[in-house]
C-alpha positions in Angstrom: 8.1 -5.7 -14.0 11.9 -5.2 -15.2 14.4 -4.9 -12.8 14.9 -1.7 -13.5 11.9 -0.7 -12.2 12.1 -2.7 -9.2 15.0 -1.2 -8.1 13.5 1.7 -8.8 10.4 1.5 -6.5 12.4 0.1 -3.4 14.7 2.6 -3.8 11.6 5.4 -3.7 10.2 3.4 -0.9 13.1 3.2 1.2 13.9 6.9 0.6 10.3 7.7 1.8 11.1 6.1 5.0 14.7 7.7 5.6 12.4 11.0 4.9 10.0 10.1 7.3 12.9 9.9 10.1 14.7 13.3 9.0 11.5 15.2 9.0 9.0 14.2 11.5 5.4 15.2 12.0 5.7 18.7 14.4 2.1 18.5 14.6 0.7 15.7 15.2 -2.9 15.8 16.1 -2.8 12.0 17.2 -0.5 10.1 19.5 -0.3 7.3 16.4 1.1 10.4 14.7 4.1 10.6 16.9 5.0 7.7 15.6 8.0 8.4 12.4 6.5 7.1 9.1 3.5 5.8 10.3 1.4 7.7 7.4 3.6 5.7 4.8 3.3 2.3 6.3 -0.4 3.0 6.9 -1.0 4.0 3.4 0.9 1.1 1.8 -0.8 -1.3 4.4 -4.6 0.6 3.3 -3.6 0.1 -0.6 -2.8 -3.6 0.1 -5.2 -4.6 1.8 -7.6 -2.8 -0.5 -6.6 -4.4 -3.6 -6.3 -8.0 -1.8 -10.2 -7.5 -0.9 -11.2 -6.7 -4.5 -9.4 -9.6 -5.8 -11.0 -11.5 -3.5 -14.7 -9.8 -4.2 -13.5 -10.3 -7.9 -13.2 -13.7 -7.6 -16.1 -14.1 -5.3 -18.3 -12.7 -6.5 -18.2 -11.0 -10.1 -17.0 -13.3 -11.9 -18.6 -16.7 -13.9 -18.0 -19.7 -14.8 -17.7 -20.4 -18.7 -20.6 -22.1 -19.2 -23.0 -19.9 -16.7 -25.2 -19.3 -19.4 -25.0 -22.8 -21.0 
């Protein structure tokens, strides 16, 4: 990734979070939901943890060695 970019997405990611504190859930159907940006860090925590396990699975399980057929 360029720097550029980098920058870029921290600067998206912190904004979401200063957004999250400026306008709060007025709804929120859950007492977790009370909590101010608890739907971003969830969701970033859920995609991580998502693409860690199919890595893992990946490496696990899908692929071979070079010579599997050999």
């Amino acid at each position: 990734m360029t720097r550029k970019l980098r920058r870029f997405l921290y600067t998206v990611a912190v904004l979401t979070c200063v957004l999250g504190f400026v306008f709060p859930n007025k709804h929120p159907h859950f007492p977790w939901q009370k909590v101010p940006v608890y739907d971003a860090v969830f969701g970033f925590l859920g995609s991580v943890l998502i693409i860690v396990f199919a890595k893992w699975l990946g490496h696990r399980w899908i692929m071979r060695d070079e010579d599997y057929y050999g």
